[in-house]
N, C-alpha and C positions, 0 to 999 in steps of 0.2 A: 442535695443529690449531686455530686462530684462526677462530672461527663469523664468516663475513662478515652483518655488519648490512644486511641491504638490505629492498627490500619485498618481501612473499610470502615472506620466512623463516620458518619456522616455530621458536622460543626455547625455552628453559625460563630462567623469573627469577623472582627472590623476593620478595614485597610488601612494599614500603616504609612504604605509607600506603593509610589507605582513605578517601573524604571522600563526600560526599552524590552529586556527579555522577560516580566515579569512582574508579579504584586507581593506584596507582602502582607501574612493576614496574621493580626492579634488574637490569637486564641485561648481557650479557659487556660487555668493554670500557670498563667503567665509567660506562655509558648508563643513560640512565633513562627509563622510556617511560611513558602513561598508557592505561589500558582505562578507555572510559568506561560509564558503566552500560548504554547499550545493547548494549555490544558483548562484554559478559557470560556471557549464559543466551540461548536462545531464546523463554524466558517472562519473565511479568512480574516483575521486581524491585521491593519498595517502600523496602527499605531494605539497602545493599550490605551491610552490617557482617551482615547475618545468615549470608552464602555465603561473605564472603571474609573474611580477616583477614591482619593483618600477621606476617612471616615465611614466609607458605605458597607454597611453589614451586607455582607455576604455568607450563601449557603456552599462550603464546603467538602468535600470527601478526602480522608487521611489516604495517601495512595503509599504513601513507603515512607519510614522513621528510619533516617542513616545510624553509623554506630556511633557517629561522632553528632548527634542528634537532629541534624538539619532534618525537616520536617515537609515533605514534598505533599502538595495539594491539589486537587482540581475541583474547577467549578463545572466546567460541562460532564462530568459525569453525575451528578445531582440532576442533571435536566431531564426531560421525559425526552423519549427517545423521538428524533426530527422524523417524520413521516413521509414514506419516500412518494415521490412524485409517480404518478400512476400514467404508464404508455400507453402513448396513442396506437393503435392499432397501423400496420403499412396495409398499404393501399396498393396494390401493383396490377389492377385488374383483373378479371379473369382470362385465361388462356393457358399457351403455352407456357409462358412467363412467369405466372401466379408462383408466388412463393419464393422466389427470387429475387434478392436485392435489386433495384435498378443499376443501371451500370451508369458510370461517369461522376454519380451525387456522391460523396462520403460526409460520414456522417461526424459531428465535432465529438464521438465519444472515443476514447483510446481503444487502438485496437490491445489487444488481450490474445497471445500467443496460443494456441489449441492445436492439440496429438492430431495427426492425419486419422482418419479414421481406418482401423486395419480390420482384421478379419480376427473374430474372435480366438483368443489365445488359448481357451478353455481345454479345447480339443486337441490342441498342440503337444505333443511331448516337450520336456527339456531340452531334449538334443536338436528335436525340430525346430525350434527357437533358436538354439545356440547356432546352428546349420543356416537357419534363416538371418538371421545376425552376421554371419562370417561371410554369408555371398554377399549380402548389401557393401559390409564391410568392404570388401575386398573392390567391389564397382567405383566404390566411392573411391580409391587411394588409386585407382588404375585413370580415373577420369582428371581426380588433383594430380598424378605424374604428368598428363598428356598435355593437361593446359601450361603446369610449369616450363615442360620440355618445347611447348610450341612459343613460351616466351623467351626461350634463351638460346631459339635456333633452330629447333629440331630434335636434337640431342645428339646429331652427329655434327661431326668437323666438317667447315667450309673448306678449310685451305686443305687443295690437293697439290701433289708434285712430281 
């Protein structure tokens, strides 16, 4: 039974080579394909030679066949999916305060940019939007004039005569 090489195959091949970006894996048919370091582990790698080595059969997935044949691969996507760690519940007391971050602690997870929260749009016409749009607009470019003009003077001329 002859494994069809396609993409979404999932292989077993043997390591060829291990190099700084990457493995190379000996696959049926006499193909050769490369797992590059990201497509590894689900964590960080600093240096491959520590996880992989040459000779070790490895489980595969075909991710993309080029036209000029080079053969892209990964191991972590074969893997069962990592299990996200489950949050501790915050703690901020009861009172006034409950449900609000504490102030001063941040916390080491990145912040992540989010819309102001506005007033449902649903109810809005087009034009009230477009209207609502053009006063912001307009606030905004009157407050960036005021701050450039209070850097380069004023906006009017010093020298009188």
């Amino acid at each position: 039974m002859a494994l069809q090489l396609e993409v979404g195959a999932i292989l077993e091949g043997k390591i060829t080579g291990v190099k700084q970006f990457g493995a190379f894996v000996a696959l049926p048919e006499n193909k050769t394909g490369m797992v590059h370091i990201s497509e590894v582990s689900n964590g960080f790698i600093e240096d491959l030679s520590t996880v992989l080595s040459e000779g070790q059969t490895v489980k595969v997935k075909v991710m993309n066949i080029g036209e000029d044949g080079k053969i892209a691969l990964s191991i972590k996507r074969t893997l069962p999916p990592e299990p996200r760690p489950a949050r501790a519940p915050r703690s901020n007391g009861a009172g006034a305060g409950a449900g609000r971050p504490q102030r001063g602690g941040r916390s080491d997870a990145p912040r992540v940019w989010q819309p102001k929260a506005q007033q449902a749009q649903g109810d809005m016409s087009f034009e009230d939007m477009m209207a609502k749009f053009k006063s912001q607009s307009e606030e905004k470019m009157s407050d960036l004039k005021r701050v450039t003009e209070n850097r380069r003077g004023g906006g009017y001329s010093r020298r009188r005569g």
